[in-house]
C-alpha positions as CSV (number, residue, x, y, z in Angstrom):
1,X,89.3,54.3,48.5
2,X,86.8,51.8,46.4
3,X,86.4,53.3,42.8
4,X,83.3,51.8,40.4
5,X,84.7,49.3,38.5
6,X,84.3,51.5,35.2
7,X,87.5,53.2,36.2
8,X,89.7,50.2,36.3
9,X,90.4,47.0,34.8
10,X,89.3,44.3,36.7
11,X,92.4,43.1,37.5
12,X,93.7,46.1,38.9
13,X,91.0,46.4,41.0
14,X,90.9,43.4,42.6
15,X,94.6,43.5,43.3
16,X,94.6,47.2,45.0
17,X,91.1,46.1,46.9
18,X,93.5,43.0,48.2
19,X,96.5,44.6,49.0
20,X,95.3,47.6,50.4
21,X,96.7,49.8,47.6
22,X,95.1,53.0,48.6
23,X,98.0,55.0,47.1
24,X,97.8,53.5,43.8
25,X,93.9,54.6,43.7
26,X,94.8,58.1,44.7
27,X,97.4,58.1,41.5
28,X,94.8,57.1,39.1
29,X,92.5,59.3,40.2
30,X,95.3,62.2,40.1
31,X,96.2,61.4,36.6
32,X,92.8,61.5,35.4
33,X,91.7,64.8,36.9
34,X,95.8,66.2,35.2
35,X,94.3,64.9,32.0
36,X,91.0,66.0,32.6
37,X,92.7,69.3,33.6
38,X,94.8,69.7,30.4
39,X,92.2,68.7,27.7
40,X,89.8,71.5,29.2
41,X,92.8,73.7,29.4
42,X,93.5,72.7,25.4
43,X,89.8,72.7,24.5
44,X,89.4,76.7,26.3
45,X,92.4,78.0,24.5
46,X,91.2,76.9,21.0
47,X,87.4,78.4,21.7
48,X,89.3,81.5,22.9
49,X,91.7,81.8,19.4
50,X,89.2,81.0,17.0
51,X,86.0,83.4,18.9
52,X,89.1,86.4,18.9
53,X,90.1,85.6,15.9
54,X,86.4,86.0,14.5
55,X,85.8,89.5,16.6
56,X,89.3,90.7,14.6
57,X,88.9,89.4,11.2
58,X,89.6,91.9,8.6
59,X,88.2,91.2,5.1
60,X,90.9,93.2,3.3
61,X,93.0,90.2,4.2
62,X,90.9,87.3,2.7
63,X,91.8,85.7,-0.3
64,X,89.6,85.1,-3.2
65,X,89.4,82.3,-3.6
66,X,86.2,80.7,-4.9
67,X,86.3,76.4,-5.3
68,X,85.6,75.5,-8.7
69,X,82.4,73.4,-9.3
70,X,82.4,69.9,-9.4
């Protein structure tokens, strides 16, 4: 498996082209789609709190608060 060169250091790339390291390509491509995978999973659950929290926000509940002037 040849990756772009964007997706590895130089020296790793030339060593698994080399030596034939097809597994170790495979295992950096894993871990970035599992990272991939978990910052989307992260980013949709924080979309998904703050849009319910919006559709269930009760102004009885607010404070206040006003900021003083500066």
């Amino acid at each position: 498996m040849n990756f772009p060169s964007p997706l590895a250091c130089s020296t790793c790339r030339v060593s698994m082209i080399e030596g034939g390291g097809d597994a170790a390509g495979w295992s950096i491509f894993f871990l970035l789609v599992v990272i991939l995978f978990m910052l989307g999973g992260i980013g949709f659950f924080m979309f998904r709190i703050a849009r319910r929290e919006k559709e269930h926000f009760d102004p009885a509940l607010s404070d206040d608060y006003k900021p003083a002037d500066s």
